[in-house]
C-alpha positions in Angstrom: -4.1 9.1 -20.6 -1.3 6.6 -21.9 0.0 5.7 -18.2 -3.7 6.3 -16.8 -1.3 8.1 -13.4 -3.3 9.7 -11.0 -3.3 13.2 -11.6 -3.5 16.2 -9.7 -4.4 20.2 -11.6 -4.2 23.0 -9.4 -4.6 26.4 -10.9 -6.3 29.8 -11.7 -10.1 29.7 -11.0 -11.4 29.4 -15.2 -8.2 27.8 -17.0 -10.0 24.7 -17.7 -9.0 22.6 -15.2 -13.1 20.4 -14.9 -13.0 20.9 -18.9 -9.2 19.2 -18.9 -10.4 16.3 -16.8 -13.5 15.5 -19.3 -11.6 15.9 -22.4 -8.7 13.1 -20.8 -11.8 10.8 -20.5 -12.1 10.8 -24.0 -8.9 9.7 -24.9 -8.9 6.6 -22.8 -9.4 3.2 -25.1 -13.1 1.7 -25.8 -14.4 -0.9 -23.5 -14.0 -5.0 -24.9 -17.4 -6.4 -24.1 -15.8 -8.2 -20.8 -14.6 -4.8 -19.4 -18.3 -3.7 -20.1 -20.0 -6.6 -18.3 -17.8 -6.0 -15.4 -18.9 -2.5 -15.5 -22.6 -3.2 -15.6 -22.3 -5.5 -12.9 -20.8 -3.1 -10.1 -23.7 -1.0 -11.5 -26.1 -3.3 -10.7 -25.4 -3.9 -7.0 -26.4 0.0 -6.7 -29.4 -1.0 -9.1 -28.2 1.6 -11.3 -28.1 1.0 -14.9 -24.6 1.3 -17.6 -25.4 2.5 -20.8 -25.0 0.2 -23.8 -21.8 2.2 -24.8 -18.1 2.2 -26.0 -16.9 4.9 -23.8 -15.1 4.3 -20.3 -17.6 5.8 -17.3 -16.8 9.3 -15.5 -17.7 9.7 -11.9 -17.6 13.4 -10.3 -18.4 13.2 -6.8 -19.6 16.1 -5.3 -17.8 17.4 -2.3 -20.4 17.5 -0.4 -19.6 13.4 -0.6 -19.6 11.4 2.2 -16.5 8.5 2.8 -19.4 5.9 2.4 -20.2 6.9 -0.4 -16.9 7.4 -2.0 -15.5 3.5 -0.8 -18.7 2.0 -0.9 -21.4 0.3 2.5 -21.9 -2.9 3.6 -24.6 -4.5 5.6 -25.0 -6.7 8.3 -25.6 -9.6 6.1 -22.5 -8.9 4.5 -23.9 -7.1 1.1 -22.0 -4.7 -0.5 -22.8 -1.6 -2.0 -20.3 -0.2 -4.7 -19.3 4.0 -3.8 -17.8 5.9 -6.6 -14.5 4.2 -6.6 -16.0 1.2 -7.7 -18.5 2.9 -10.2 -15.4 4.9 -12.0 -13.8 1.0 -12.9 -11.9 1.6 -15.8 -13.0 4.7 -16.3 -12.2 8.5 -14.6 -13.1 9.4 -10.8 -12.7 13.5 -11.3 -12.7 15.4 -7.4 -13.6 18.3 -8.7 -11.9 21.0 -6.2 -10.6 18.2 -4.0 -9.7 20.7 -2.0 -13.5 21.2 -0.6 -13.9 17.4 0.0 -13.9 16.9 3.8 -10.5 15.7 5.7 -11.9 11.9 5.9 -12.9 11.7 2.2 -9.8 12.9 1.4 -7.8 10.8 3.6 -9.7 7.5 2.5 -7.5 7.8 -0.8 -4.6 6.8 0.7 -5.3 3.0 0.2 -7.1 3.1 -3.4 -4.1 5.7 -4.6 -1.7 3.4 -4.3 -3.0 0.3 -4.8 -6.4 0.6 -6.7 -8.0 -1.7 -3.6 -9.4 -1.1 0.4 -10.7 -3.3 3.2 -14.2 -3.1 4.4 -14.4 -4.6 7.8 -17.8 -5.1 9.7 -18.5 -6.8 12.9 -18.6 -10.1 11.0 -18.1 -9.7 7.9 -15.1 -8.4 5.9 -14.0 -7.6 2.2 -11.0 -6.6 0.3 -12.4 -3.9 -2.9 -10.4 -3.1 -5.9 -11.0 -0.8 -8.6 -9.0 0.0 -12.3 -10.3 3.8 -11.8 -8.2 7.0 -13.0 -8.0 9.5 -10.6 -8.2 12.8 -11.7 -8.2 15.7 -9.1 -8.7 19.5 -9.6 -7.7 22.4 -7.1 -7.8 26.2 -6.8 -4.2 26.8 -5.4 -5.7 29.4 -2.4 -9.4 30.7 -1.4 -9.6 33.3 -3.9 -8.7 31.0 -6.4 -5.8 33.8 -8.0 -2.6 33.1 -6.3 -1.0 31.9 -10.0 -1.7 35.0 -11.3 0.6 37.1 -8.9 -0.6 39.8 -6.0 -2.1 41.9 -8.4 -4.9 39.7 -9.0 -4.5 37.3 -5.1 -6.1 38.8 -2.3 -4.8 36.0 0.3 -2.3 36.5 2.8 0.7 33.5 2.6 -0.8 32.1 6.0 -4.2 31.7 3.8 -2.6 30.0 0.9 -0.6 27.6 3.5 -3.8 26.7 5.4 -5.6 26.1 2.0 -2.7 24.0 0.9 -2.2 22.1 3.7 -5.8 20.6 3.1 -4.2 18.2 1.2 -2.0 16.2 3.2 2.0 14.9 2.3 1.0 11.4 2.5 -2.0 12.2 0.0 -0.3 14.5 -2.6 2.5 12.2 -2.7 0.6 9.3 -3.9 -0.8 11.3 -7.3 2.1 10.7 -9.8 1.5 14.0 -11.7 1.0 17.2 -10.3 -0.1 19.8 -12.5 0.1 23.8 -12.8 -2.6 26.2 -15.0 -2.5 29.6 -15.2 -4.7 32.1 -17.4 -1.9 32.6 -20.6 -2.5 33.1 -24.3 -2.3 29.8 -26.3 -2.9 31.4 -29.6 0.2 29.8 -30.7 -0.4 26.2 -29.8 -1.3 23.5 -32.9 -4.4 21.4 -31.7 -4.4 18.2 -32.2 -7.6 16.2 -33.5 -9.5 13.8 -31.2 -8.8 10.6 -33.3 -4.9 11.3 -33.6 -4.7 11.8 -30.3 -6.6 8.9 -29.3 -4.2 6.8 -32.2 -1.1 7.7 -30.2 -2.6 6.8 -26.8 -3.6 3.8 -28.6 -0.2 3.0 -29.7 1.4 3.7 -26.3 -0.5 1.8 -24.2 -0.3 -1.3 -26.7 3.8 -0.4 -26.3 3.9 -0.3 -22.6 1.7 -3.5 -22.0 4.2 -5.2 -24.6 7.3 -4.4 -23.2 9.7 -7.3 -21.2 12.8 -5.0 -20.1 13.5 -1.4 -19.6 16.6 0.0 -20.6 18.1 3.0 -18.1 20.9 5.1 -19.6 23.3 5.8 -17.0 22.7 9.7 -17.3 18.7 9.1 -16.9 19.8 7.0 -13.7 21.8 9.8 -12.6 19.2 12.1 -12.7 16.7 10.2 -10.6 19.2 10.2 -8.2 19.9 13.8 -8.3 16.4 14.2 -8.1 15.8 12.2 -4.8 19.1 13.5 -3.2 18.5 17.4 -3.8 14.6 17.2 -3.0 14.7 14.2 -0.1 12.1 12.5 -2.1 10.0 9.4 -0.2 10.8 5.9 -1.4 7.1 6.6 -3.5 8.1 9.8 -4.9 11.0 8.4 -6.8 8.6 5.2 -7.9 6.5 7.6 -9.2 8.8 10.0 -10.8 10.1 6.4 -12.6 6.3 5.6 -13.8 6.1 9.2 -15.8 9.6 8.8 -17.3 8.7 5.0 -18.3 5.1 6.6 -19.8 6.7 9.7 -21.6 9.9 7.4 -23.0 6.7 4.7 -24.8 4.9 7.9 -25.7 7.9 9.2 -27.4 9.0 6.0 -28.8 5.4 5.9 -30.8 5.0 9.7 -31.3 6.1 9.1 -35.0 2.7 8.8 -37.1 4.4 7.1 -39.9 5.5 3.9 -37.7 2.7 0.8 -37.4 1.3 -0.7 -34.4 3.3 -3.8 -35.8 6.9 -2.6 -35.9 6.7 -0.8 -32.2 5.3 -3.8 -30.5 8.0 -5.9 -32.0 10.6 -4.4 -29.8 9.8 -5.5 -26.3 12.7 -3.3 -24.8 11.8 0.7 -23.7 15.2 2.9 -23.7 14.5 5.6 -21.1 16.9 8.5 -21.4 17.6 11.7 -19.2 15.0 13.7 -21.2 12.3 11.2 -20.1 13.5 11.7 -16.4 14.0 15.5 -16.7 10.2 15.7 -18.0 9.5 13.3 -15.3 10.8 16.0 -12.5 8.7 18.8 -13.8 5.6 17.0 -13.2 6.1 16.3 -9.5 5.7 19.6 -7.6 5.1 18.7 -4.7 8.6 16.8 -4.0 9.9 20.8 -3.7 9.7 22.0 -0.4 7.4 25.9 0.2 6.7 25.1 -4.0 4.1 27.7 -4.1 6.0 30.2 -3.2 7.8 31.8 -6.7 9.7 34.6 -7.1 7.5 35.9 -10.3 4.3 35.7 -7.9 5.8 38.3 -5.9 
């Protein structure tokens, strides 16, 4: 929610995974009035109408989606008419089991992923679309939706779970910067954390990101990027990636302290990143490990 990085959750069917997309919504920062202007205005060109509210918008496409609708239409005279890329601006765009999209929606991504913006050519009329949406996509890791709770509960054959993998293309999952596992474990012995402290920190960490001039690498941090990229073979994206989640988790843990102000973390305009911010950083990209599904304790 700080770094607002695409995210992928694949996991057991009932962990949570649509409830954890919702519940990130809410800890994204309220809308200025000019962010909600722009926001009623994309709304408008689909004559649909933006509530008069505070909150961010969330868009769930269902997968029965079509590209058009996802990346938006335009006509022969040129009008355009926002898809849910456009209507998620600033706000969440959950796929709900991306997995079940069809190959085309899923490879349309591939532009708004990395860049936030598309092209829309027509026979004589073109336009370049961009979009400040989150991405947020959830998964069931094979057809039965059980493979992360071990044979006794998975019923697929390792052929199935490739096939249903594979769904999701390289080029695709490589462009999500986080990539997330659930599994069905007790978490009796986790503290919560309240919605406005949590919201308070993200507060703080995006205000400490947007502030800061230089970043500061320790040489062992450096060294494990490298060791990451050289022992997995990760793409030129994968280690910019893998650099964006250490930068968000070293300004998250810079302004984890509740007793420091806004004021005295925004006066430093440096961010020291350190090998524990890379070695987090690793554990949240999966899919740089070759055959990653396939774990000794599954079998």
């Amino acid at each position: 929610a700080a770094g607002q990085l695409s995210l992928l959750i694949i996991g057991s069917s009932g962990t949570g995974k649509s409830q954890m997309a919702r519940a990130l919504h809410e800890l994204l920062p309220k809308l200025s009035q000019k962010e909600h202007e722009e926001i009623e205005a994309i709304h408008r060109q689909r004559e649909l109408a933006f509530p008069p509210s505070e909150r961010p918008p969330f868009q769930s496409p269902h997968h029965r989606c079509s590209t058009s609708g996802l990346i938006g239409t335009m006509n022969a005279k040129g009008q355009w008419s926002p898809g849910e890329w456009s209507l998620a601006h600033r706000g969440v765009l959950c796929f709900d089991e991306l997995t079940e999209f069809s190959r085309d929606c899923i490879e349309s991504f591939r532009g708004p992923l990395e860049t936030g913006e598309w092209h829309l050519a027509r026979a004589r009329h073109s336009r370049t679309l961009r979009s400040a949406s989150w991405v947020v996509a959830t998964s069931n890791p094979c057809p039965c939706g059980q493979f992360h709770e071990g044979t006794g509960a998975c019923s697929c054959s390792p052929g199935q779970v490739r096939h249903y993998q594979s769904r999701i293309s390289g080029p695709i999952a490589d462009r999500f910067s986080l990539h997330l596992e659930t599994s069905n474990h007790t978490l009796s012995d986790l503290r919560p954390m309240d919605l406005r402290t949590a919201r308070q920190w993200v507060g703080r960490c995006i205000v400490h990101l947007n502030g800061t001039e230089r970043e500061r690498w320790s040489a062992a941090a450096v060294e494990a990027v490298n060791d990451h990229v050289t022992h997995f073979n990760a793409s030129a994206r994968g280690c910019a990636q893998l650099k964006k989640i250490a930068r968000t988790h070293a300004a998250l843990r810079h302004t984890q302290s509740p007793e420091s102000s806004p004021d005295q973390q925004t006066t430093n305009s440096s961010l020291a990143i350190e090998a524990t911010d890379v070695a987090f950083a690793t554990q949240m990209r999966i899919f740089d490990r070759p055959h990653w599904w396939q774990k000794p304790e599954l079998t």
